[in-house]
Structure formats: C-alpha cells, structure tokens
Steps between C-alpha positions, in 0.01 A plus 500: 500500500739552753814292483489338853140368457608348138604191707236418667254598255724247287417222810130606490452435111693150513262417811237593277567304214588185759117581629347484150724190382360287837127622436545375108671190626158437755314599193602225265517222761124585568552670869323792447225608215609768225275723665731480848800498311389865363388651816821393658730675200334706364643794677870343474467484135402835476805629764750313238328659204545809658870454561569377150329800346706704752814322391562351765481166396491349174268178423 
C-alpha cells in the first residue's frame, strides 16, 4: 500500500467501523430486523476482515 493512501484508507476503516457500530446500535433498539442489519454490513465486515488479515488493522 502506498504510503499517501495509508491515511485515508485509515479514515475509510474508522468510517467503517462507525457504520457497523450505528447499524448494531438500530439492531438492538429494534429499528431494523437482523436480516437488514446483514445486508447493510455485510460487505463492511468483510472490507475490515480484509484489512486485519492484511495487517492493516488489528481487532
């Protein structure tokens, strides 16, 4: 990864995570159904798997 995109790949993941935590948060106060809650992460969760296996990140 190139070192001038590290920041804002950096901004991306904590948006990510910040997008997750608000679905789980309408999720347990009965807003949305499990089902919606997984269509609406599932792809995040996989992006921050992703950048924890690439070491990006770390859980």
């Amino acid at each position: 990864m190139k070192k001038e995109n590290n920041s804002e790949v950096m901004k991306l993941i904590e948006v990510t995570r910040k997008f997750v935590d608000f679905a789980e948060t309408l999720l347990k106060t009965g807003k949305i159904t499990q089902e919606q809650y997984q269509n609406m992460t599932k792809n995040k969760h996989r992006f921050l798997n992703d950048m924890e296996r690439k070491k990006i990140i770390s859980k």
